[in-house]
Biotite code that builds the C-alpha atoms (Angstrom):
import biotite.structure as struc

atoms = struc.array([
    struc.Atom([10.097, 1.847, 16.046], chain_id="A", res_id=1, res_name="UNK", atom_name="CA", element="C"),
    struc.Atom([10.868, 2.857, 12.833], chain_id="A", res_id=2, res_name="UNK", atom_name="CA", element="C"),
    struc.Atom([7.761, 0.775, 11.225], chain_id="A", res_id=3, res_name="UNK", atom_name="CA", element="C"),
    struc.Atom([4.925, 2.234, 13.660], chain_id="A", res_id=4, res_name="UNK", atom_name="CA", element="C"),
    struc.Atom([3.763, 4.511, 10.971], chain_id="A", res_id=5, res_name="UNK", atom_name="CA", element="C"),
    struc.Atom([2.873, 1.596, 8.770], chain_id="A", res_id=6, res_name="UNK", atom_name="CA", element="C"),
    struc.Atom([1.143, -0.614, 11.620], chain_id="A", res_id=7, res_name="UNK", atom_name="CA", element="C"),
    struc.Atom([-0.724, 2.964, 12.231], chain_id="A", res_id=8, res_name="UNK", atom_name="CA", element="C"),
    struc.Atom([-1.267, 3.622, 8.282], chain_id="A", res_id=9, res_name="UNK", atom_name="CA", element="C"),
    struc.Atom([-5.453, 3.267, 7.079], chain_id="A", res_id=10, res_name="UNK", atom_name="CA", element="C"),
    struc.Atom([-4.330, 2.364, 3.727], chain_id="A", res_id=11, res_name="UNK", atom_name="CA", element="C"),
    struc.Atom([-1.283, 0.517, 2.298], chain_id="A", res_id=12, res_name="UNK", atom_name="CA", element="C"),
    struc.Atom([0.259, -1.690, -0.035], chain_id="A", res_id=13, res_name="UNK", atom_name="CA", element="C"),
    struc.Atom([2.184, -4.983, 0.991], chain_id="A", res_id=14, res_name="UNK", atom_name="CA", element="C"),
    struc.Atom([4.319, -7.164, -1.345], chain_id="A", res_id=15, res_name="UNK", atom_name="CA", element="C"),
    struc.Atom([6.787, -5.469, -4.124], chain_id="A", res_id=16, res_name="UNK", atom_name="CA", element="C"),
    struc.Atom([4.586, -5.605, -6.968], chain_id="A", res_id=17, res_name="UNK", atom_name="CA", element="C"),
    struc.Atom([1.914, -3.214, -5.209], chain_id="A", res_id=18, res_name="UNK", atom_name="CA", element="C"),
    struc.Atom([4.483, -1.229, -4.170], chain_id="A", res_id=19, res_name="UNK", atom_name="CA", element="C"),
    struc.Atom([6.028, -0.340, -7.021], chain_id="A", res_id=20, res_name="UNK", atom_name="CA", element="C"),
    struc.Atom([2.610, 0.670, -8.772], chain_id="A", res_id=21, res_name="UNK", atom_name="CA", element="C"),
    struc.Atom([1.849, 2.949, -5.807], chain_id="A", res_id=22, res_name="UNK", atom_name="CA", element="C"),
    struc.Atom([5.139, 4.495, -6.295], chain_id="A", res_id=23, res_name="UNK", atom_name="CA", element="C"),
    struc.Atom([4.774, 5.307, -10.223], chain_id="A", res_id=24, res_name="UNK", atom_name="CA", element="C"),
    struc.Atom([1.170, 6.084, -9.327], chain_id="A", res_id=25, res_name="UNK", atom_name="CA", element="C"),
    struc.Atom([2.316, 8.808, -7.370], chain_id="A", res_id=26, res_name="UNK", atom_name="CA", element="C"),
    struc.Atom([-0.178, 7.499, -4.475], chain_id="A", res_id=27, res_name="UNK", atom_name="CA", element="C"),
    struc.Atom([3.017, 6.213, -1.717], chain_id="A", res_id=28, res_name="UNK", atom_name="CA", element="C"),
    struc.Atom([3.880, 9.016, 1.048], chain_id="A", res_id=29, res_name="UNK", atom_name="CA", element="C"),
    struc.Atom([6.631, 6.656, 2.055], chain_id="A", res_id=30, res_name="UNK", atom_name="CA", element="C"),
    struc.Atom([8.090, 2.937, 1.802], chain_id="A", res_id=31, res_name="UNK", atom_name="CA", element="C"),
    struc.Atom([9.326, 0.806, 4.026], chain_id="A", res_id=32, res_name="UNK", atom_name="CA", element="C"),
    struc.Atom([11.912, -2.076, 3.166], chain_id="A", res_id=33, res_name="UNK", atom_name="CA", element="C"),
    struc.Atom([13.394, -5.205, 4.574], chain_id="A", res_id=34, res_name="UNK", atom_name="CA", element="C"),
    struc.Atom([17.171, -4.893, 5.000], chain_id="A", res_id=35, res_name="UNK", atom_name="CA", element="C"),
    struc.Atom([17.732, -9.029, 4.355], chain_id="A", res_id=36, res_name="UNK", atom_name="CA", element="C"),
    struc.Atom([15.689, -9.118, 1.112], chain_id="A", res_id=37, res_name="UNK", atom_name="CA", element="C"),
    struc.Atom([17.107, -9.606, -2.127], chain_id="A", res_id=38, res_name="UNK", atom_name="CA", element="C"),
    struc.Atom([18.539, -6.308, -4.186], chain_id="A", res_id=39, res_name="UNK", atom_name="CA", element="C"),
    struc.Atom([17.219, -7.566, -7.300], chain_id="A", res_id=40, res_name="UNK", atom_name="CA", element="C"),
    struc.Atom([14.167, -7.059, -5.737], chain_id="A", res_id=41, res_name="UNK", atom_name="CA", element="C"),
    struc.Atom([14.324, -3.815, -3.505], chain_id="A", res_id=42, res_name="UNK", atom_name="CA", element="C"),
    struc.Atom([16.729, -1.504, -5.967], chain_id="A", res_id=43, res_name="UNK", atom_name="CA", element="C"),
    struc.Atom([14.037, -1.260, -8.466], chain_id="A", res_id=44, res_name="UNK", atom_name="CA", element="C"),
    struc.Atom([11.798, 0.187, -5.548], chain_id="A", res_id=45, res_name="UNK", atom_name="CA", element="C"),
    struc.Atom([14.009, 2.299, -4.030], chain_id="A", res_id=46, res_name="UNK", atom_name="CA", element="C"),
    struc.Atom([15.466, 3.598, -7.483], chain_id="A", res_id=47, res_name="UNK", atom_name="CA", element="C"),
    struc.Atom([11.490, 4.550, -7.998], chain_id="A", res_id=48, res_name="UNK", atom_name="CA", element="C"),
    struc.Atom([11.491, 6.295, -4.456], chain_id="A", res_id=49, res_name="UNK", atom_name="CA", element="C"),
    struc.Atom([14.859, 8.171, -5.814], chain_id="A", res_id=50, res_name="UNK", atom_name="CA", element="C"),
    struc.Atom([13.051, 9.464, -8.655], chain_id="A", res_id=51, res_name="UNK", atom_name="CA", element="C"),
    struc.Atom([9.451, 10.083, -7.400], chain_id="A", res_id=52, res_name="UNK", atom_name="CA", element="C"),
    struc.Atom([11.271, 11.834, -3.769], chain_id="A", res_id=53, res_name="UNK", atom_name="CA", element="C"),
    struc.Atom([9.455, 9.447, -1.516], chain_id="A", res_id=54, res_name="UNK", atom_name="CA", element="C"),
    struc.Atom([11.052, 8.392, 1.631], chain_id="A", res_id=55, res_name="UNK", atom_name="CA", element="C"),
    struc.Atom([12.526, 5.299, 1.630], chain_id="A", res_id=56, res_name="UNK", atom_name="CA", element="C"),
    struc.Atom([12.450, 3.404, 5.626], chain_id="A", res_id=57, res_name="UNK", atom_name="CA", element="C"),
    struc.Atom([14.389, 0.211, 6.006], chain_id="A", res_id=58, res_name="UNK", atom_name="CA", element="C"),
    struc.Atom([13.151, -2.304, 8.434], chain_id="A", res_id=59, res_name="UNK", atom_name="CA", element="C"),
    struc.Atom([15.384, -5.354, 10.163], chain_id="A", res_id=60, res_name="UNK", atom_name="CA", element="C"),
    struc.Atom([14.157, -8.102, 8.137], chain_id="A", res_id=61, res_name="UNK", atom_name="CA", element="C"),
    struc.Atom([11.157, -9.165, 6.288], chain_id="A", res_id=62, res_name="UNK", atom_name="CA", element="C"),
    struc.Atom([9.772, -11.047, 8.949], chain_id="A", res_id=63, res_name="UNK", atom_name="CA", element="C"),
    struc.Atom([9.599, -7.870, 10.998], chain_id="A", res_id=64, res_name="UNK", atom_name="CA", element="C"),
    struc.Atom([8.007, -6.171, 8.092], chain_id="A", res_id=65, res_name="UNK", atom_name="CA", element="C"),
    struc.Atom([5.513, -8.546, 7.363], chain_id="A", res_id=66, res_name="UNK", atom_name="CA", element="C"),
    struc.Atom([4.316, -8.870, 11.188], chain_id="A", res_id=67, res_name="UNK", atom_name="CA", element="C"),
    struc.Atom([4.244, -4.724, 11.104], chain_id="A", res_id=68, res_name="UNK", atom_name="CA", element="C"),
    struc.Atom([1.772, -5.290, 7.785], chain_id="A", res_id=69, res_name="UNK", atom_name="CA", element="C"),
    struc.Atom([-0.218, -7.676, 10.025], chain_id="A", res_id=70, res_name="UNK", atom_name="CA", element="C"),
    struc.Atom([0.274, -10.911, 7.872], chain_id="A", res_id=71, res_name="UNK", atom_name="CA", element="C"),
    struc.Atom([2.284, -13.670, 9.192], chain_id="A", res_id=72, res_name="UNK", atom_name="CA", element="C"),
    struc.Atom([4.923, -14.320, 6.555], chain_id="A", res_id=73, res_name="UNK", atom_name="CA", element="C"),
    struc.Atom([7.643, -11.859, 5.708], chain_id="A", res_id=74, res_name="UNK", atom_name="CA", element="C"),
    struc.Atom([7.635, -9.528, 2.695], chain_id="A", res_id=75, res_name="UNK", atom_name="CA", element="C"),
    struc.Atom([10.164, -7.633, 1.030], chain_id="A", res_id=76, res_name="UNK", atom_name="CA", element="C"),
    struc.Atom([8.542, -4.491, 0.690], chain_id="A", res_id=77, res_name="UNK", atom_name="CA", element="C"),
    struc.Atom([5.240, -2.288, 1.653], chain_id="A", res_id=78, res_name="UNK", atom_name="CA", element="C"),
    struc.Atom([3.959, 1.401, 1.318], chain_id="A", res_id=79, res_name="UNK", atom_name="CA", element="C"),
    struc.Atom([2.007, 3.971, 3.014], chain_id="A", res_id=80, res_name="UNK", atom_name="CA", element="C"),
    struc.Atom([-0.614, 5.152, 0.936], chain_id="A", res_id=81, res_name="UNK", atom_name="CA", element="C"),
    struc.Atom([-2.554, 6.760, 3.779], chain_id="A", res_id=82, res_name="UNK", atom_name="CA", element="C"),
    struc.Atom([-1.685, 7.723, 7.340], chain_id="A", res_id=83, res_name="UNK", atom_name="CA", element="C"),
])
């Protein structure tokens, strides 16, 4: 399971918006992303990963991702801040 690191993880972000501050923050050891969510939404995040060199992980769908972030509604895009 590709996402067990982030259901394992003490701190993270969930949602796109957090995501992307932890990335220019310099605080994400690596993101996870839904394959079925809209680009406009998940290029901008994993352009960021490009630049900053933090791992990029793609996950099924957002409903998978969500559910791995413990919340019951999908979400395009979380991070690991803390393992």
């Amino acid at each position: 399971m590709p996402y067990e690191r982030l259901l394992k993880a003490r701190k993270k972000t969930i949602g796109s918006k957090q995501t992307i501050k932890s990335i220019e923050r310099g605080q994400a050891k690596a993101v996870f992303i839904a394959g079925n969510a809209e680009r406009h939404v998940i290029d901008p995040i994993i352009r960021s990963c490009k630049t900053k060199g933090v791992e990029v992980i793609e996950v099924e769908t957002m409903l998978i991702l969500g559910k791995a972030c413990g919340i019951e509604v999908g979400c395009a895009s979380a991070a690991v801040l803390e393992d």
